[in-house]
N, C-alpha and C positions, 0 to 999 in steps of 0.2 A: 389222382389227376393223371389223366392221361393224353400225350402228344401224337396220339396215332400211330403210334411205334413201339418197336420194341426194344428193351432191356436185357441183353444177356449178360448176368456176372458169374464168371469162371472162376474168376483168381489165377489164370496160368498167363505163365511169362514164357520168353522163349530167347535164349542167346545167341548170338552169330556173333564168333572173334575171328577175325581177315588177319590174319596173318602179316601175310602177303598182298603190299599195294595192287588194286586193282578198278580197271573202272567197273567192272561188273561183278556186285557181291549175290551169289545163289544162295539163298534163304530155306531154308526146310526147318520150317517151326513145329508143324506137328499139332498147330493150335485147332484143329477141324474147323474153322473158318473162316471165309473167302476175306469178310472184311476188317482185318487187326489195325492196329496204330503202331509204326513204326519208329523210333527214335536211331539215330547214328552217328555217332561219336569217333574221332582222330584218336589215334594214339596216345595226346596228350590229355584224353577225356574232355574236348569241346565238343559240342554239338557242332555239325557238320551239316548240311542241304544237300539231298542228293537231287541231282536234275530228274529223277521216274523214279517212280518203284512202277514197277507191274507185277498185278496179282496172275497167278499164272494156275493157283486152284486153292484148294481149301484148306491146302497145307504148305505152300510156299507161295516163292515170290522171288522176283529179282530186284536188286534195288542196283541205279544207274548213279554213276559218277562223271562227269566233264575233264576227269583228271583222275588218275591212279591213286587211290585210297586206303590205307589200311585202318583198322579199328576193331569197335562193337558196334553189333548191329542189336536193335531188343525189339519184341515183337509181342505185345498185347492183346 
């Protein structure tokens, strides 16, 4: 069955740990592609909303904060 799309499975993950609170975390995943699924997480391991990510090419991205944030960033 097909939904007129397509299916890429990789298996690659990709880590960002922020150190350092910040509103803007710079991404380099390394994933070779434009469109991943981002998850990001506080220091006490919650999931967190960031207000943007913008994809910036086919291997990074930046993701936006409303407020200074440290954590994990994961990139699918």
């Amino acid at each position: 069955m097909s939904n007129g799309g397509g299916l890429y499975v990789t298996g690659s993950t990709s880590q960002l740990s922020q150190t350092s609170a910040a509103t803007t975390w710079s991404f380099t995943h390394n994933l070779n592609s434009k469109y991943v699924s981002f998850e990001t997480y506080d220091t006490n391991d919650y999931v967190i909303i960031p207000a943007g990510i913008k994809v910036l090419n086919t291997n990074s991205a930046e993701i936006y904060f409303a407020t200074a944030q440290a954590g994990t960033a994961v990139a699918q």
